[in-house]
C-alpha positions in Angstrom: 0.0 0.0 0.0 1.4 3.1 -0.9 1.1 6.6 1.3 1.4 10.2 0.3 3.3 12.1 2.7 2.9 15.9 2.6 5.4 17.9 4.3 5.8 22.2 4.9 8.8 22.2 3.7 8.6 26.5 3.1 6.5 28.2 5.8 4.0 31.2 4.7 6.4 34.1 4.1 7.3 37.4 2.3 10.3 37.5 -0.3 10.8 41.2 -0.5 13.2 41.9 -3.7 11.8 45.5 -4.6 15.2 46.8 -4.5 16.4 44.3 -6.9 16.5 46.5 -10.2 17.6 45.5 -13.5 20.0 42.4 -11.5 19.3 38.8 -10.4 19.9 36.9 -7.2 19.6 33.0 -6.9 19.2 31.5 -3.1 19.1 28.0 -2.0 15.4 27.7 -0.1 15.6 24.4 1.5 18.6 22.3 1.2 19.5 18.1 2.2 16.3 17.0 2.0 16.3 13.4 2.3 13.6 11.6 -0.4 15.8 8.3 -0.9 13.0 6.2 -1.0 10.3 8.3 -2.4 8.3 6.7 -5.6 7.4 10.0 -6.7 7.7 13.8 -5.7 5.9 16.9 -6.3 5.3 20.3 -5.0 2.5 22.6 -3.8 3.5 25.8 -4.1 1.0 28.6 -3.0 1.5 32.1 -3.9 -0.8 34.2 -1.6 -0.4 37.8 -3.2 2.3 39.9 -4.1 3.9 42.1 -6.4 6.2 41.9 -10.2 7.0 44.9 -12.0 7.2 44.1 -15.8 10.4 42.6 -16.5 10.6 40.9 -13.2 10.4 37.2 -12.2 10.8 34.9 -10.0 11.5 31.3 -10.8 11.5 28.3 -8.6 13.7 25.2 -9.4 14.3 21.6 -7.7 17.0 20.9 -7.8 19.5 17.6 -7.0 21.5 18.2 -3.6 24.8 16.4 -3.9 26.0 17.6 -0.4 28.2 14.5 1.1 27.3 13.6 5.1 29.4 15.6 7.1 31.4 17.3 4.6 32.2 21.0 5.5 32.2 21.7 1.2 30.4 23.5 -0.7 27.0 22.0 -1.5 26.7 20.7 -5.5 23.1 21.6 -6.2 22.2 20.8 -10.2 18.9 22.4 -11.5 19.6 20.3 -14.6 19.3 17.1 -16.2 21.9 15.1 -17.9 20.6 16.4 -21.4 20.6 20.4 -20.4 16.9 20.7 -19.2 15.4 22.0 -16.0 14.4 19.2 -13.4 11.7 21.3 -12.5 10.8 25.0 -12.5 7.9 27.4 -12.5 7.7 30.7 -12.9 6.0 33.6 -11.9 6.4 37.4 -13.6 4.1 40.1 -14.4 1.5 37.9 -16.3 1.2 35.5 -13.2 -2.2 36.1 -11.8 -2.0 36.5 -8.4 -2.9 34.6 -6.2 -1.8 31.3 -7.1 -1.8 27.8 -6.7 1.0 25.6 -8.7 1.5 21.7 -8.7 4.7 21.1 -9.5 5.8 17.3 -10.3 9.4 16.1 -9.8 10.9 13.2 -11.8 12.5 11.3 -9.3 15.1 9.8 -11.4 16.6 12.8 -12.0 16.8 13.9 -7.6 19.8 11.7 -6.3 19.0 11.1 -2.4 18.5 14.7 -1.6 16.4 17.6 -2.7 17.1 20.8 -2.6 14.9 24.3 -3.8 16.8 27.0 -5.6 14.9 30.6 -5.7 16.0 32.6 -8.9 14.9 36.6 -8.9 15.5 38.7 -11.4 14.2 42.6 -11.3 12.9 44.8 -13.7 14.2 47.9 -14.8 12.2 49.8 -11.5 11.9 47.3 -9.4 12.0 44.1 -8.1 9.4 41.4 -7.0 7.3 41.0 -3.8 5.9 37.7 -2.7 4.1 36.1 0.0 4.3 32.3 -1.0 4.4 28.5 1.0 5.4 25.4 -0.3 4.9 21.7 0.3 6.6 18.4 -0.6 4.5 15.8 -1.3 6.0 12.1 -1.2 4.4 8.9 -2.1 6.1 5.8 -0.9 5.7 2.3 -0.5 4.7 0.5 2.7 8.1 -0.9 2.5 10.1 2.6 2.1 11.7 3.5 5.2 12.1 5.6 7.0 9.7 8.6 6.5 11.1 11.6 4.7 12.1 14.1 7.4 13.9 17.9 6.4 17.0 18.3 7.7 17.2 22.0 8.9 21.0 23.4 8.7 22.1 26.9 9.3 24.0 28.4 7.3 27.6 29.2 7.0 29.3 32.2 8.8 29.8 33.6 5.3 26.5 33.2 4.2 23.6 36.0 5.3 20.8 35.8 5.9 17.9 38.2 7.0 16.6 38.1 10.6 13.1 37.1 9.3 14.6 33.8 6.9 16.5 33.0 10.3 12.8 33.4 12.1 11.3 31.4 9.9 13.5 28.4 10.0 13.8 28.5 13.9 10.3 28.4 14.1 10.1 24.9 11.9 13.0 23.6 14.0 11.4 24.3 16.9 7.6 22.9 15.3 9.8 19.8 14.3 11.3 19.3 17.8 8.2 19.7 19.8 6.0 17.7 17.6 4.6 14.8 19.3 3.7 11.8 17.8 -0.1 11.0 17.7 -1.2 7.9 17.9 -0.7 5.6 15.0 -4.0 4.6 14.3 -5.9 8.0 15.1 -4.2 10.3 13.3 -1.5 10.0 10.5 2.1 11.4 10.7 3.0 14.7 8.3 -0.5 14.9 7.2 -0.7 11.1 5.7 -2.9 10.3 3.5 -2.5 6.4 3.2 -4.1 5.0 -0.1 
């Protein structure tokens, strides 16, 4: 029997690139995602309202996380396929109509062990874009997959920054994660498990 698992992998927040103009910045969203034994992948992503000029986007790629366990290097994220095409993407510019609701699928062949989510943002030539926007991993395994698909939450290096509110919002689903209690295994399912 197989189970989809869905899991917040981006809690509801505001991407605020208005003084982005006429550059591009690309930022890893969620990184080391472990979906080994997933059968197939796909993402919810939810933009609530927001913002882009003309000649702004944003685009949102999956991307394969090659980061080694306990390796202090660089992570190797590739947005790309063996034969030059995106993974996965989806983008949102001017025309987007706001709000939005996107099902994105993954192939899984083309994710090694980990996931990661890349955030690409380019500005106009007055401004940048302004998003509020959420997104979900959804994961169907087999009975026999284990273990469940868990994020692993990292901070980021020293060199890195980071803005206090990203920070926020990934100490709050570290600490949801922590303090999580497990319900009953017949009551109520795990991650918001939907068994089929």
């Amino acid at each position: 029997m197989a189970r989809v698992i869905s899991v917040g992998i981006v809690p509801r927040g505001t991407y605020d690139f208005r003084g982005l103009r006429g550059g591009s910045v690309s930022m890893p969203l969620v990184q080391r995602v472990d979906v080994a034994n997933a059968d197939t992948l796909a993402l919810e992503l939810w933009v609530h309202d927001g913002q882009v000029p003309n000649g702004a986007r944003l685009v949102l790629h999956a991307a394969s996380d090659g980061s080694a366990d306990g390796s202090d290097a660089a992570p190797l994220l590739q947005t790309r396929t063996a034969a030059g095409e995106s993974i996965a993407n989806f983008v949102v510019d001017s025309e987007t109509v706001l709000p939005t609701f996107q099902l994105i699928p993954i192939p899984t062949e083309h994710i090694g062990r980990r996931l990661a989510l890349l955030l690409e943002v380019s500005g106009g030539p007055t401004d940048g874009p302004k998003l509020t926007l959420a997104i979900d991993l959804l994961v169907r395994e087999t009975a026999a997959s284990e273990p469940l698909v868990e994020p692993i939450i990292t901070a980021p290096d020293a060199e890195d920054s980071a803005s206090s509110a990203c920070m926020g919002r990934i100490a709050t689903a570290a600490r949801e994660a922590l303090a999580a209690v497990r319900p009953r295994p017949r009551r109520y399912p795990r991650w918001r498990e939907i068994v089929v």
